[in-house]
C-alpha positions in Angstrom: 109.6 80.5 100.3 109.3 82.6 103.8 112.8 83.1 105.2 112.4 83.1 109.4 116.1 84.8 111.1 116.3 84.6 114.7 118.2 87.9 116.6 121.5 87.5 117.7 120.4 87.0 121.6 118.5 84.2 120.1 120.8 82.6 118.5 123.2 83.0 121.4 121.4 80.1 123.2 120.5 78.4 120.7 122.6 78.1 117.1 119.0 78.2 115.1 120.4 79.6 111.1 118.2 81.9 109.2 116.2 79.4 106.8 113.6 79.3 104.1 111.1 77.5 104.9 107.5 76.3 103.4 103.9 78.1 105.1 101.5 79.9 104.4 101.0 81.6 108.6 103.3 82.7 110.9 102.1 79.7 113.1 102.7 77.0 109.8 106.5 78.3 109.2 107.6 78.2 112.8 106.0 74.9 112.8 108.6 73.9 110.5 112.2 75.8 112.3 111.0 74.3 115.6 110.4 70.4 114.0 114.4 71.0 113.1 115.0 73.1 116.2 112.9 71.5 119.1 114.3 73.2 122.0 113.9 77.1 120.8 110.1 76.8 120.9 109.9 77.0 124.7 111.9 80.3 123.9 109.3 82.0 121.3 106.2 80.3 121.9 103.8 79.0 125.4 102.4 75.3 125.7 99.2 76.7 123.5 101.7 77.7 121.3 100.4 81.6 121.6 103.4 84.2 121.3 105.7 84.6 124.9 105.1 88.7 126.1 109.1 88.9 125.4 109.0 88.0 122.1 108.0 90.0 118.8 107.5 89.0 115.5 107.8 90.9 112.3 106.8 90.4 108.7 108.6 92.5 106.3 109.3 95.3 109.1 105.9 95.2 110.5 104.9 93.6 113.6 102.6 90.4 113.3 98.8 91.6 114.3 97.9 88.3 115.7 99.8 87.1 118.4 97.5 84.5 120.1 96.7 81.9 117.2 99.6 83.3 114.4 97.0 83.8 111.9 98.9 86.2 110.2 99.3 85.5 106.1 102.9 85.0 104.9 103.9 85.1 101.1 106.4 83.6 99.5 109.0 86.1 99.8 107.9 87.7 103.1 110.6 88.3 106.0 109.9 86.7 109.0 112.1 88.4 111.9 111.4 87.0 115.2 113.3 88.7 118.1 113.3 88.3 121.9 113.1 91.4 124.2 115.8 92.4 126.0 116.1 94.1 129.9 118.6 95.5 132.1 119.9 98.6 133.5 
């Protein structure tokens, strides 16, 4: 199954675990962290559930290539790494 891990800023606000969890998109496996985890999809994800411009995802060190519809293929044992920018001076 794909295992999805959240960064540490992430997590911060919201206690969301690193989980395995059944898909076969990036769109179908957060599908199933944010049916668990309700609140942290107005955190990765806008209301047509496209990607937020602070957020990244990666799969297996790579970023994802479609970040309006999540199209993007996951295996079984692919890495899902989703991570929110950060800013400051």
């Amino acid at each position: 199954m794909p295992r999805v891990s959240f960064t540490s800023n992430l997590r911060r606000h919201l206690d969301v675990p690193a989980q395995a969890v059944d898909g076969a998109t990036v769109r179908a496996a957060l599908k199933q962290v944010f049916a668990k985890y309700p609140a942290l999809e107005g955190y990765i994800v806008d209301e047509r559930f496209r990607l937020r411009k602070h957020v990244m995802i990666f799969l297996d060190a790579q970023p994802i290539d479609d970040r309006e519809s999540l199209s993007d293929a996951v295996r079984p044992e692919t890495e899902i790494y989703v991570m929110q920018a950060l800013s400051g001076g």
